[in-house]
C-alpha positions as CSV (number, residue, x, y, z in Angstrom):
1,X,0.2,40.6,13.1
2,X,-0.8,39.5,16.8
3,X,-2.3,36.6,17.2
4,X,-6.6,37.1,18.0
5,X,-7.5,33.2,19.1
6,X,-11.5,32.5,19.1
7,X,-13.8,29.9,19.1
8,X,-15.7,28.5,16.7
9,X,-18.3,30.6,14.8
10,X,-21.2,30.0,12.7
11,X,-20.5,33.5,11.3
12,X,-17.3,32.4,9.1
13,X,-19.2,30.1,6.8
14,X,-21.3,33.3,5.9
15,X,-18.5,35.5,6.1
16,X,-17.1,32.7,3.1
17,X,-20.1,33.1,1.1
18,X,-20.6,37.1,0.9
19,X,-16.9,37.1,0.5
20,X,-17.2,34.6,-2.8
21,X,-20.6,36.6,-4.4
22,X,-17.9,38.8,-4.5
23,X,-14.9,38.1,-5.6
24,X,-17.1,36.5,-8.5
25,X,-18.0,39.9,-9.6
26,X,-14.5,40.7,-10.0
27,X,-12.7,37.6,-11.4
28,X,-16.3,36.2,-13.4
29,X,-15.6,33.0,-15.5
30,X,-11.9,32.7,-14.2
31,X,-13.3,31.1,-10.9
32,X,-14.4,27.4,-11.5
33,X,-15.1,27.1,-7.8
34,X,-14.7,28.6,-4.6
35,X,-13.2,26.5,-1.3
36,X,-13.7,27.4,2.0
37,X,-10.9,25.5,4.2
38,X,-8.3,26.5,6.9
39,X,-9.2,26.6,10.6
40,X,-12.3,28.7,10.0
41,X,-13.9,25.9,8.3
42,X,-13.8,23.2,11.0
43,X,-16.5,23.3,13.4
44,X,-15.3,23.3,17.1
45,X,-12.1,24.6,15.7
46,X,-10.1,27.8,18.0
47,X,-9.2,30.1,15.4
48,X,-7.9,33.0,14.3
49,X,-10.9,35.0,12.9
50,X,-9.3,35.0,9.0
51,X,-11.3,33.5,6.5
52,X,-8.9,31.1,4.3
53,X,-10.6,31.2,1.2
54,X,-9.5,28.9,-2.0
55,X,-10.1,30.3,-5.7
56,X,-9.3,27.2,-8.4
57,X,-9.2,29.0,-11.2
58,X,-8.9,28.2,-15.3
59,X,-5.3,29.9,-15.8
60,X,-3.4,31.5,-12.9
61,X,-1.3,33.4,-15.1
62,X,-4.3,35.7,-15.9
63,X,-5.1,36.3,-12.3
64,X,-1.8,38.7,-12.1
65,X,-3.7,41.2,-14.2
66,X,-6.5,41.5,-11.3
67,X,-4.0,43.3,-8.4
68,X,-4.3,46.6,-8.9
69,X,-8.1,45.9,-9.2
70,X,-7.7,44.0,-5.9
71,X,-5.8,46.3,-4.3
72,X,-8.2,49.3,-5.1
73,X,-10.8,47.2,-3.2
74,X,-8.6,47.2,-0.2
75,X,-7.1,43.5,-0.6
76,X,-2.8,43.5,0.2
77,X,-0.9,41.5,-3.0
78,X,1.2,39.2,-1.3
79,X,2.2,37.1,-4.9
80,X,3.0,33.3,-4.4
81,X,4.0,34.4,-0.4
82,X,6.4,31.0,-0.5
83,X,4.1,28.4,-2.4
84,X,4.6,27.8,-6.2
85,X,2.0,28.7,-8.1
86,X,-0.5,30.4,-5.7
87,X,-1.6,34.5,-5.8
88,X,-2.4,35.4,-2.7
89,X,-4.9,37.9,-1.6
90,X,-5.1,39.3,2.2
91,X,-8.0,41.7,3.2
92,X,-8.2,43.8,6.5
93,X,-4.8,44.9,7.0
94,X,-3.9,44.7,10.9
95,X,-7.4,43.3,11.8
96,X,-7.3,41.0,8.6
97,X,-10.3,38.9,7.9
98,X,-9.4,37.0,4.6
99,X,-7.0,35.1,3.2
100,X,-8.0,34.8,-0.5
101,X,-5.5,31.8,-2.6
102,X,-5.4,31.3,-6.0
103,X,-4.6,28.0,-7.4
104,X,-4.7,26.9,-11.2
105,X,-6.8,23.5,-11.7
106,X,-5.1,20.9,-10.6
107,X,-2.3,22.3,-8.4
108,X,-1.2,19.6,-6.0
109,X,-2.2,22.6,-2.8
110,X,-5.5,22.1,-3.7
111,X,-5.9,18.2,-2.9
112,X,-3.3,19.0,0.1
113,X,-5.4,21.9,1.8
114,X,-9.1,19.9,0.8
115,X,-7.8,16.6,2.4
116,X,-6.6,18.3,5.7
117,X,-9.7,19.8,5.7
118,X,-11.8,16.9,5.3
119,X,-9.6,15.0,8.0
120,X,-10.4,17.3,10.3
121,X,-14.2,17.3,9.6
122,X,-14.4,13.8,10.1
123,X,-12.1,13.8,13.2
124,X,-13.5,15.6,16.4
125,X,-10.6,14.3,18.4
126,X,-8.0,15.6,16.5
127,X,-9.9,19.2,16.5
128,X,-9.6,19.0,19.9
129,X,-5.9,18.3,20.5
130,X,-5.1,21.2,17.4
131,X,-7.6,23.3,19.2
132,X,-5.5,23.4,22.5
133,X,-2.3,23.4,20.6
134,X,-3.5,26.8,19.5
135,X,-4.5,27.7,23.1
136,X,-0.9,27.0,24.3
137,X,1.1,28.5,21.7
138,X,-1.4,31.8,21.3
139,X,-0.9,32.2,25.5
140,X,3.2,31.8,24.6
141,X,3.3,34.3,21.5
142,X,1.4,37.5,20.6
143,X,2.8,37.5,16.7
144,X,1.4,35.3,14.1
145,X,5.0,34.6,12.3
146,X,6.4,32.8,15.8
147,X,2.1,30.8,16.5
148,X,2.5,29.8,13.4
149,X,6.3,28.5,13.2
150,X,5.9,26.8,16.7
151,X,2.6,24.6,14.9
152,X,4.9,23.4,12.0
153,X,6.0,20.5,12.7
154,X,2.1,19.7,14.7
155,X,0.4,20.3,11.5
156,X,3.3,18.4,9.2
157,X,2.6,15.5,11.5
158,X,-1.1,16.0,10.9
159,X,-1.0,16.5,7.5
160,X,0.5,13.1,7.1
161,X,-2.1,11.2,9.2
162,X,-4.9,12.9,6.9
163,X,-3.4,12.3,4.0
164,X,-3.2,8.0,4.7
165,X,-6.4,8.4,6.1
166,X,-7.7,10.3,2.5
167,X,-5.9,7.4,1.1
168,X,-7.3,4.4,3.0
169,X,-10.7,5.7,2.0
């Protein structure tokens, strides 16, 4: 997928909602809550226009019998896609707009995804520096698989920082 770099809009955390009223009216009482996080959820944040979306659900076993239902609606099943435990859910093909992941209640993802979230809510620097990051690497590589390999190691490094920070609070 090519990499589409934006700034910031307004229009994601609507774009979470609609998507959630949803997706409820598939999945009903397996939901517990919904989870908007990922780049899209950080205001000031360049990103690309994909709304990560988090699903916690009761039992994630009983999510697998939802794909062909999900893929009737247009969503691609992409499984666990390299993380234990998670179904995830892509919608838009090449001009994707959601990233839909599964978790089962108390999954250590969740608290992972939430905290590095929260960091960078409560850290306008740091959205700044990740911000042009992004700019850098999307001007150095038009596919997604190489952006997002050359911001490992960035967002490892982040990740840490948020996570003392979460547990200094």
């Amino acid at each position: 997928m090519k990499v589409r770099l934006t700034n910031f809009s307004e229009d994601w955390t609507q774009m979470f909602q609609t998507e959630a009223q949803f997706l409820k009216t598939i999945f009903g009482d397996e939901i517990i809550k919904f989870e908007h996080f990922g780049s899209t959820s950080i205001p000031g944040m360049k990103a690309k226009p994909v709304i990560d979306m988090m699903c916690i659900v009761k039992d994630i076993e009983k999510i697998d019998l939802f794909t062909t239902k999900m893929n009737s609606f247009g969503y691609d099943v992409a499984g666990e896609w390299g993380i234990t435990g998670r179904r995830l859910f892509r919608k838009g093909g090449e001009y994707r707009t959601h990233h839909i992941h599964f978790y089962q209640k108390n999954n250590p993802q969740i608290d992972r995804h939430l905290i590095f979230r929260d960091y960078l809510r409560s850290h306008p620097k740091e959205v700044e520096k990740y911000s042009k990051l992004k700019e850098r690497l999307a001007q150095c590589f038009d596919f997604t698989s190489e952006y997002s390999q050359a911001k490992k190691t960035f967002v490892k490094e982040m990740e840490q920082r948020a996570l003392s920070w979460f547990e200094d609070k």
